[in-house]
DSSP file (Angstrom, degrees, kcal/mol; ACC not computed):
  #  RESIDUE AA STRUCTURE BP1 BP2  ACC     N-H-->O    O-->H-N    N-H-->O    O-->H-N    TCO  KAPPA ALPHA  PHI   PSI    X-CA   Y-CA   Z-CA
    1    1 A X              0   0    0      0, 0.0     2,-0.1     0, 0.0    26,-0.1   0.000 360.0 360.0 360.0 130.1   33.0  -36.5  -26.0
    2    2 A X        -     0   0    0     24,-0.1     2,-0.3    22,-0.1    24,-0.2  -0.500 360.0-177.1 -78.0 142.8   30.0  -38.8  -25.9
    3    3 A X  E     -A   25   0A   0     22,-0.6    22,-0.6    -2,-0.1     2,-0.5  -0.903   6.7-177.1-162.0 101.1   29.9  -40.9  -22.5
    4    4 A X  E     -A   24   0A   0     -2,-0.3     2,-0.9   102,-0.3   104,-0.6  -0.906   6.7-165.0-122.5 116.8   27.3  -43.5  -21.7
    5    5 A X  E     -A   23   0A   0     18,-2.9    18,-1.2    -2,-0.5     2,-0.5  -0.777   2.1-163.0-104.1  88.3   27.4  -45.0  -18.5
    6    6 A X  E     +A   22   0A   0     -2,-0.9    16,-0.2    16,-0.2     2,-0.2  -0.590  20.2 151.5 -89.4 144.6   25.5  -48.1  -17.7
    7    7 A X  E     +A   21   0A   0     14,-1.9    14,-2.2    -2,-0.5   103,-0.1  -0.837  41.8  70.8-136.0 154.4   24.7  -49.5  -13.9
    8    8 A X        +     0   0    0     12,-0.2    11,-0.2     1,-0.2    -1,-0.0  -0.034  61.5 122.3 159.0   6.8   22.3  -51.4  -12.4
    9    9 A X        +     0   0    0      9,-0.1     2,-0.3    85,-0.1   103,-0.3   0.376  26.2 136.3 -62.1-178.0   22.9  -55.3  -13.7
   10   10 A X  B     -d  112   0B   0    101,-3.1   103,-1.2    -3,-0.1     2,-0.5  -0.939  59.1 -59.4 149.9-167.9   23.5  -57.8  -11.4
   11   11 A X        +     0   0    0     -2,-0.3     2,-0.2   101,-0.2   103,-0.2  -0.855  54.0 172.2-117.7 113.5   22.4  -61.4  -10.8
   12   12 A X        -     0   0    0     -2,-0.5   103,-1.9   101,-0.3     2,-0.1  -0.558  31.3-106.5-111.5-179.4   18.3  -62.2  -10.2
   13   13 A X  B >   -e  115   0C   0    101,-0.2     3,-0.6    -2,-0.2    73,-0.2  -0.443  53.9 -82.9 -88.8 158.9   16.0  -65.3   -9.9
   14   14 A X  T 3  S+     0   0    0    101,-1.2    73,-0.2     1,-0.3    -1,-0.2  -0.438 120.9  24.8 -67.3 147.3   13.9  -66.1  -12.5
   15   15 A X  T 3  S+     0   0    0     71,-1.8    -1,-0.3     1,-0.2    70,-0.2   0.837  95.9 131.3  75.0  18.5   10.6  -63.9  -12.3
   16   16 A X  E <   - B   0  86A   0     70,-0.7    70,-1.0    -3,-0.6     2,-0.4  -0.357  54.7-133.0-103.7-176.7   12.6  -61.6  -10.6
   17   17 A X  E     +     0   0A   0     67,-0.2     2,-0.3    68,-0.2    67,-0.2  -0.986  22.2 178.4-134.0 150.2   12.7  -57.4  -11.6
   18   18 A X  E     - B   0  83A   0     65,-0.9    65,-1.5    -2,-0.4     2,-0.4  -0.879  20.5-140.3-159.1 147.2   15.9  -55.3  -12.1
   19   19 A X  E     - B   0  82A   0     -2,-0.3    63,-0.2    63,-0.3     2,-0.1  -0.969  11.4-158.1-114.4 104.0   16.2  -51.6  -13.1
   20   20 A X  E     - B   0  81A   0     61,-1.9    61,-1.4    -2,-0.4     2,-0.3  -0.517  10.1-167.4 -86.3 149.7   19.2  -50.5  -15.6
   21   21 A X  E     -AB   7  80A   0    -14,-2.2   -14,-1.9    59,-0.2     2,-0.3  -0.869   4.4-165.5-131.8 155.6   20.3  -46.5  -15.5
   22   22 A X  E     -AB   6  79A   0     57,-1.5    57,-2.3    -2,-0.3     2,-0.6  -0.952   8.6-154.7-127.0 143.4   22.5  -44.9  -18.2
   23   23 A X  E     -AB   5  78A   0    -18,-1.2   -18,-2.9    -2,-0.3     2,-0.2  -0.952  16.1-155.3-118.4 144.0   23.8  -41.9  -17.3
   24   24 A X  E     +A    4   0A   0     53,-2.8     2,-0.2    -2,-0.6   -20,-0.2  -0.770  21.7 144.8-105.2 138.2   24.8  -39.4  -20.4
   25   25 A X  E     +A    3   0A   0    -22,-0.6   -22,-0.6    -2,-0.2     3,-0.1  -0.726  44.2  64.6-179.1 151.9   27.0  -36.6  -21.1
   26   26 A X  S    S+     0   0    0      1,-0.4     2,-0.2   -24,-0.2   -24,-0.1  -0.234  98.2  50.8 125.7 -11.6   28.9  -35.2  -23.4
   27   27 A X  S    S-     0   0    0    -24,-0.1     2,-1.1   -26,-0.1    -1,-0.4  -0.786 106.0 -78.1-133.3-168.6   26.3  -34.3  -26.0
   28   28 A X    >   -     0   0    0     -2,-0.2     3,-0.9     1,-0.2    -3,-0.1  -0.769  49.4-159.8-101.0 126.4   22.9  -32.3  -25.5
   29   29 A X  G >  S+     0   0    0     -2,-1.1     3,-1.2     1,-0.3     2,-0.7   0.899  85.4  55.0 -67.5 -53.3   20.8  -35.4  -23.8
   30   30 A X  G 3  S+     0   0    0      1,-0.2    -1,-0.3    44,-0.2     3,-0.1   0.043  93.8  69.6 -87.1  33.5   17.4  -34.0  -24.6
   31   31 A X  G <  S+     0   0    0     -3,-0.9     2,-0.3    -2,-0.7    -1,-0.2   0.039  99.2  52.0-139.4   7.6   18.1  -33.6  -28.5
   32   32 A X  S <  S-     0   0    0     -3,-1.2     2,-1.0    21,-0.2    68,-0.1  -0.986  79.1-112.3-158.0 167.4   18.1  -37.6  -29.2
   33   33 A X        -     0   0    0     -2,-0.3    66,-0.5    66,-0.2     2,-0.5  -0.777  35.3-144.8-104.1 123.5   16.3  -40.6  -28.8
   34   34 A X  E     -F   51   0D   0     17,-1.1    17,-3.5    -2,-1.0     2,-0.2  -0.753  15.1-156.1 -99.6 137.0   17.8  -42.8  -26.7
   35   35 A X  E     -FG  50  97D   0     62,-1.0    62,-2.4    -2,-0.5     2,-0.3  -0.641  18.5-148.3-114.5 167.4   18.0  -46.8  -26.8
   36   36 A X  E     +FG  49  96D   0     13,-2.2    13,-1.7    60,-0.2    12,-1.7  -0.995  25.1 164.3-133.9 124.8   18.4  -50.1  -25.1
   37   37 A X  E     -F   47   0D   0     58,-2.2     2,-0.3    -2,-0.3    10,-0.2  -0.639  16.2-153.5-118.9-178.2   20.2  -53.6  -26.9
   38   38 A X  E     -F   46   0D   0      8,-1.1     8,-2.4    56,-0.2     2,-0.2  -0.942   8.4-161.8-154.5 160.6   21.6  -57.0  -25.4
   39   39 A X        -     0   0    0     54,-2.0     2,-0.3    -2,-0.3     6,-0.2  -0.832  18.3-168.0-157.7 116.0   23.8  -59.2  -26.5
   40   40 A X    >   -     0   0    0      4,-0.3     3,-0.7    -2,-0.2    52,-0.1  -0.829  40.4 -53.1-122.6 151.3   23.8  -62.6  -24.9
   41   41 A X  T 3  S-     0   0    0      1,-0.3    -1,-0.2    -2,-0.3     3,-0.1   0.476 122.7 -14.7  28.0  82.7   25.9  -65.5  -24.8
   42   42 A X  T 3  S+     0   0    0      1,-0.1    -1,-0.3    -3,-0.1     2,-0.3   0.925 116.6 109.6  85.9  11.2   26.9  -66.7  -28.2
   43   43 A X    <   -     0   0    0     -3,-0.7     2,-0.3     3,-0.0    -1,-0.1  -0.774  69.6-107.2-161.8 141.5   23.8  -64.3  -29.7
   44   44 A X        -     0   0    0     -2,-0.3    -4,-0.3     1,-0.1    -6,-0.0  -0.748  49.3 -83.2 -85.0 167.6   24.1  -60.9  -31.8
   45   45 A X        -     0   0    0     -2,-0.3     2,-0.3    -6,-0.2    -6,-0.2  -0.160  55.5-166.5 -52.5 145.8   23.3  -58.0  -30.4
   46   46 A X  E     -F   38   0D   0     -8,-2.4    -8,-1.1    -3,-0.1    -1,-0.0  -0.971  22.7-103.0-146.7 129.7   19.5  -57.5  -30.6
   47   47 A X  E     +F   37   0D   0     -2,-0.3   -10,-0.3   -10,-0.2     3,-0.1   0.043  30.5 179.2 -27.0 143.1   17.4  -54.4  -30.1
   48   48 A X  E     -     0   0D   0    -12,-1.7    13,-0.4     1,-0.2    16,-0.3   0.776  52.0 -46.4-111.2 -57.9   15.5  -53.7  -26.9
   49   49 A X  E     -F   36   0D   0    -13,-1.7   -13,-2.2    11,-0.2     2,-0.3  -0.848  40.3-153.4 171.7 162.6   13.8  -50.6  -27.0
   50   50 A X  E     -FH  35  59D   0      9,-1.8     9,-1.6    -2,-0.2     2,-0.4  -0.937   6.5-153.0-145.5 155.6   14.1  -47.4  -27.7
   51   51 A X  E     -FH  34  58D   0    -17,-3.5   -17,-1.1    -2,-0.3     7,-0.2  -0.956  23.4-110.3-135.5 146.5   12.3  -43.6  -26.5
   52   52 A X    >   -     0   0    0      5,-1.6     3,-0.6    -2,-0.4   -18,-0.1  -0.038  40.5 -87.5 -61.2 156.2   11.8  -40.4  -28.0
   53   53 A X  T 3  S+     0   0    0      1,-0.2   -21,-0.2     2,-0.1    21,-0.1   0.864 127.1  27.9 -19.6 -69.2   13.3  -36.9  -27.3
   54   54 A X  T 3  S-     0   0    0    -23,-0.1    -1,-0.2    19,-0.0    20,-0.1   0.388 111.0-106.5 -92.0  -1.1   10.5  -36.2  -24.6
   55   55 A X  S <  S+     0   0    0     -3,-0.6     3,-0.1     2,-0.2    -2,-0.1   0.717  87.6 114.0 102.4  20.5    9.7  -39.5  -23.4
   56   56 A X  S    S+     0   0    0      1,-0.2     2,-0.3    -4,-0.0    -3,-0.0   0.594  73.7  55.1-115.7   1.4    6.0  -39.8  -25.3
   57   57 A X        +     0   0    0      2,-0.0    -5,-1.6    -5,-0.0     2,-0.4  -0.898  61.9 169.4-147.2 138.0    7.0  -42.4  -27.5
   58   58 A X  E     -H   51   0D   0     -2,-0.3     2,-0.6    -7,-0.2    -7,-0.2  -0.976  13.7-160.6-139.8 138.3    8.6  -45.9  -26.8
   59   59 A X  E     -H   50   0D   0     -9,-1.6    -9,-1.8    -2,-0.4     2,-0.5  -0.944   6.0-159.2-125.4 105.3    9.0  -48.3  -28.9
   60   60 A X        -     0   0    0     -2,-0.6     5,-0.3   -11,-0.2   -11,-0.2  -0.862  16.2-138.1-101.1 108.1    9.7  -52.3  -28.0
   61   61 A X    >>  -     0   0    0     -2,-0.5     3,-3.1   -13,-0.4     4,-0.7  -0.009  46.1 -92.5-101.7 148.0   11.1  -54.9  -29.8
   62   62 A X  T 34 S+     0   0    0      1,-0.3     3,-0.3     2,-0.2    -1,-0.1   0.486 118.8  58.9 -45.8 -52.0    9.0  -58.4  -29.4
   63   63 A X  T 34 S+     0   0    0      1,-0.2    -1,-0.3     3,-0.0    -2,-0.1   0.488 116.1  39.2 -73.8 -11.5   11.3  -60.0  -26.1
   64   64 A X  T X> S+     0   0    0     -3,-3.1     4,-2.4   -16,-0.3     3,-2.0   0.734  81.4 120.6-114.1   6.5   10.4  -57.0  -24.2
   65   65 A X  T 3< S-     0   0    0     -4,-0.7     4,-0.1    -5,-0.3    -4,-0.0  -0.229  94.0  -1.6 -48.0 116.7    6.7  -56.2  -25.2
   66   66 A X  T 34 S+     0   0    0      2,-0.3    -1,-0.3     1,-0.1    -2,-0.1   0.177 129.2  58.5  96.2 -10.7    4.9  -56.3  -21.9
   67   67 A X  T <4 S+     0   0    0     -3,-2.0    17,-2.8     1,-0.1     2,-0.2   0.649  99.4  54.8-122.8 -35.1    7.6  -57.2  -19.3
   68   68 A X  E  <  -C   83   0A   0     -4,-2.4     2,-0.3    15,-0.3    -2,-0.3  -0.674  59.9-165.4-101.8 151.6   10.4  -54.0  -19.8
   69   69 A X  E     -C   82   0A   0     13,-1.6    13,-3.5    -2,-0.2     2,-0.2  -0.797   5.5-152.0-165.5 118.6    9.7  -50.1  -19.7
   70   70 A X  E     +C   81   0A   0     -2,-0.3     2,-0.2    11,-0.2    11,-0.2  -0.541  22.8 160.8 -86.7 151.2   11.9  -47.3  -20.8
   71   71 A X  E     -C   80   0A   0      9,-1.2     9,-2.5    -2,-0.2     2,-0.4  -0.994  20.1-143.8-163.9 158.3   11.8  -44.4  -19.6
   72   72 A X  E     -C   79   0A   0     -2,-0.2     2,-0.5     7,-0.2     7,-0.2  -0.984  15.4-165.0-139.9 152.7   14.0  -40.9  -19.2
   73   73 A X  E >>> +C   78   0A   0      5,-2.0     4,-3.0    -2,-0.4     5,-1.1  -0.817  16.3 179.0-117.3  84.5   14.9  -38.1  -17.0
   74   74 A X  T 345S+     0   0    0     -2,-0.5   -44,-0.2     1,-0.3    -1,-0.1   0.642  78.9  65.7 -80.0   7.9   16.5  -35.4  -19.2
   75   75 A X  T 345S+     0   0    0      1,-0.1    -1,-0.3   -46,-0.1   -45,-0.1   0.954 115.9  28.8 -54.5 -57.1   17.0  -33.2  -16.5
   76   76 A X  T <45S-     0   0    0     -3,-0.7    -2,-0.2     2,-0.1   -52,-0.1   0.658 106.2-127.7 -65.2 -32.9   19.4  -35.7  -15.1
   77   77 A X  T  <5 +     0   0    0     -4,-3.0   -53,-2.8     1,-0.4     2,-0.5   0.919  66.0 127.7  77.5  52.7   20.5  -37.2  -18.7
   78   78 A X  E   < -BC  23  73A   0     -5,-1.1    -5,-2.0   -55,-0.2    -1,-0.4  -0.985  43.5-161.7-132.8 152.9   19.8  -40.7  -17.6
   79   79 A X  E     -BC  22  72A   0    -57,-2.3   -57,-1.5    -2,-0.5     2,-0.3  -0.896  16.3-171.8-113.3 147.7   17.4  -43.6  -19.5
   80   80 A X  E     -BC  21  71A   0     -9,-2.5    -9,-1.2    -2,-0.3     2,-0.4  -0.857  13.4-157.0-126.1 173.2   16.4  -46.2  -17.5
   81   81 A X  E     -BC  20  70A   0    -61,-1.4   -61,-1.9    -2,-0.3     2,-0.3  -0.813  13.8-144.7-145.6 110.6   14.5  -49.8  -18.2
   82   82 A X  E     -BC  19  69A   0    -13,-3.5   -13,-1.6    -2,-0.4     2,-0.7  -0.681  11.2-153.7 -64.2 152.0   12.8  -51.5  -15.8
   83   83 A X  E     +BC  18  68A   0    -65,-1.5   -65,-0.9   -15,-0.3     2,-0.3  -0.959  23.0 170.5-165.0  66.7   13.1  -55.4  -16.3
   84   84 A X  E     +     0   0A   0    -17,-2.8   -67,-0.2    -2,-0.7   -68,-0.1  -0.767  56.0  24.4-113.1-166.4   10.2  -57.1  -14.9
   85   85 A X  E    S-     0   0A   0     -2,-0.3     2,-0.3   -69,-0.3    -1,-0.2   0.866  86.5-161.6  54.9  45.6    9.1  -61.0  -15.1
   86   86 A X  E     -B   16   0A   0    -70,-1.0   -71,-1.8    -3,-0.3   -70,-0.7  -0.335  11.0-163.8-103.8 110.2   12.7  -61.6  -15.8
   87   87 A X    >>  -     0   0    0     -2,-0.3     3,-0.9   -73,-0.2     4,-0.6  -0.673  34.9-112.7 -99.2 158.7   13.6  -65.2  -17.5
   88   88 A X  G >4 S+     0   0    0      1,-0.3     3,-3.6     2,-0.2     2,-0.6   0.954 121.8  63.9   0.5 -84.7   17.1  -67.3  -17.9
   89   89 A X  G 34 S+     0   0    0      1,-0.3    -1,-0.3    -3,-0.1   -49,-0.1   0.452  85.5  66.8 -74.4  28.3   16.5  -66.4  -21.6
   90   90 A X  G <4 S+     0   0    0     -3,-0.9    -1,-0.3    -2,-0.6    -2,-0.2   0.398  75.3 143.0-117.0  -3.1   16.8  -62.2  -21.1
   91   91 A X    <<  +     0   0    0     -3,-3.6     2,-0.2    -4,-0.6    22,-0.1  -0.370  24.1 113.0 -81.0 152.0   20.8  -62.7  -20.3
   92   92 A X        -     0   0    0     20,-0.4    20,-1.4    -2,-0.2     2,-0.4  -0.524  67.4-107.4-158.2 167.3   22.5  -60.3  -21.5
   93   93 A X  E     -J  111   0E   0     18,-0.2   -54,-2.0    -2,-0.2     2,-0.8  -0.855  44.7-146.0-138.8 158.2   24.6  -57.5  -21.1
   94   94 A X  E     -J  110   0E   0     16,-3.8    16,-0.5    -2,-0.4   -56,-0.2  -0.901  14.7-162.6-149.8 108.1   22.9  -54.8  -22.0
   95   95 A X        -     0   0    0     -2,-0.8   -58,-2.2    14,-0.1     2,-0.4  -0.315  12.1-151.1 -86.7 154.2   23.8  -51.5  -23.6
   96   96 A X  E     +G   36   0D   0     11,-0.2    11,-1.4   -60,-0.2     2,-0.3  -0.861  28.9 172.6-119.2-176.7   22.3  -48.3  -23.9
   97   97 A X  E     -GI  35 106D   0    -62,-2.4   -62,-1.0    -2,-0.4     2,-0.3  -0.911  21.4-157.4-159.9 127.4   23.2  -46.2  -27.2
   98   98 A X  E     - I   0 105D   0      7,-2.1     7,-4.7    -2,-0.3     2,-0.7  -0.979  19.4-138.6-140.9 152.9   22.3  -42.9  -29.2
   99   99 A X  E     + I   0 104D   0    -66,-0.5     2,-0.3    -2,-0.3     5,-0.2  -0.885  52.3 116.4-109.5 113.3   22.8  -42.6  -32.6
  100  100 A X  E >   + I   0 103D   0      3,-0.9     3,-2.0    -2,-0.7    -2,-0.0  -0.970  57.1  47.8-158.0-160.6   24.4  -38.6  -33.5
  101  101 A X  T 3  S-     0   0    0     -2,-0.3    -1,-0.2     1,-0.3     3,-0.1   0.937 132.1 -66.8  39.1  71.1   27.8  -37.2  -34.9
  102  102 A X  T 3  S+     0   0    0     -3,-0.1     2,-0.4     1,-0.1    -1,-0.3   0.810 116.2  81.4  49.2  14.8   27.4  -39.8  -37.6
  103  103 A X  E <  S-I  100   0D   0     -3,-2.0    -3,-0.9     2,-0.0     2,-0.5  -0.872  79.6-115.2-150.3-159.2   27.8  -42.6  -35.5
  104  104 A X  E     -I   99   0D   0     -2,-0.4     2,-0.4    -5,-0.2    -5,-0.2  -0.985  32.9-166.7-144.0 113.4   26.2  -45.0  -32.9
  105  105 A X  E     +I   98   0D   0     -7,-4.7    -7,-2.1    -2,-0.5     2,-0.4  -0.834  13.1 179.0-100.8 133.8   28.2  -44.3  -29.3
  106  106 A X  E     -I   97   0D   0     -2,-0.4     2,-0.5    -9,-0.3  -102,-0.3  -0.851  18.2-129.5-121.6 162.1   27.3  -47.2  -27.0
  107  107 A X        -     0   0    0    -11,-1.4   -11,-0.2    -2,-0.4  -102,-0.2  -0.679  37.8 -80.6-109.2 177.5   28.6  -47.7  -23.3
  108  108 A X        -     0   0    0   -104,-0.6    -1,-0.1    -2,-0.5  -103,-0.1   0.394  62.0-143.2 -40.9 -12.1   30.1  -50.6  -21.5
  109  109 A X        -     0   0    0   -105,-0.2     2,-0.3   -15,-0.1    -1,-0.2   0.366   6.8-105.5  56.8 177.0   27.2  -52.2  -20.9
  110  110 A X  E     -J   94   0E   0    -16,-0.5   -16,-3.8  -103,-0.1     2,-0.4  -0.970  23.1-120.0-140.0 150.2   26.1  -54.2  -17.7
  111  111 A X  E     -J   93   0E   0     -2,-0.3  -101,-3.1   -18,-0.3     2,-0.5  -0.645  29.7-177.4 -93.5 134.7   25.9  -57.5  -17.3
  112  112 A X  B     +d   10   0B   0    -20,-1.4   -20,-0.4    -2,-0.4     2,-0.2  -0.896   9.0 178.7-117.0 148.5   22.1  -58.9  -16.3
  113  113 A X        -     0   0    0   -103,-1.2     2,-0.7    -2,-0.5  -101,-0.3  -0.642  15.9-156.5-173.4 143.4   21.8  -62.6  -15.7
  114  114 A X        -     0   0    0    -26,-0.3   -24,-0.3    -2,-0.2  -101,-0.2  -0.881   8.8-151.7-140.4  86.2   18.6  -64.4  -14.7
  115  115 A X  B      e   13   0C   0   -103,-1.9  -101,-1.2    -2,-0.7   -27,-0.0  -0.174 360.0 360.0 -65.3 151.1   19.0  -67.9  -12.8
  116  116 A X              0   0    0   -103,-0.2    -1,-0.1   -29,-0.1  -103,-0.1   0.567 360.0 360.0 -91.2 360.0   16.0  -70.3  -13.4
């Protein structure tokens, strides 16, 4: 059973930094490319970024170009994103997700939100 665990949310100042983990298990972790969405307030869900098998390619969708960085430890079967320069407009809660057995399993997400 696919089991995606997100931590690490919380509440920061604007211009502030926070670090998401998802911890994985149930499938083999180093066999899929793992991702990051949000979904704020009112908002559909919108991509974040997303990394390759081995971590050599990452890919970031426009609101985190330059400020977020994904990253994985598949010995441990976690992804993380660092969060920095952090604005009012990146709250969220914020899933991580991999797409196998035909479907796209996400976890509970964590809530980020970023006072001005």
């Amino acid at each position: 059973q696919v089991q995606l665990v997100e931590s690490g949310g919380g509440l920061v100042q604007s211009g502030g930094s926070l670090r998401l983990s998802c911890a994985a298990s149930g499938f083999p972790f180093a066999n899929y490319p793992m991702s990051w969405d949000r979904q704020a307030p009112g908002k559909e869900r919108e991509l974040v970024a997303t990394i390759s098998v081995g971590g050599g390619v990452k890919n970031y969708e426009e609101p985190a170009k330059g400020r977020f960085t994904i990253s994985r430890d598949n010995d441990k079967q976690i992804v993380y994103l660092q969060m920095d320069s952090l604005t009012p407009e990146d709250t969220a809660i914020y899933y991580c997700y991999v797409r196998n057995y035909g479907r796209v399993n996400w976890g509970q997400g964590t809530q980020v939100t970023v006072s001005s």
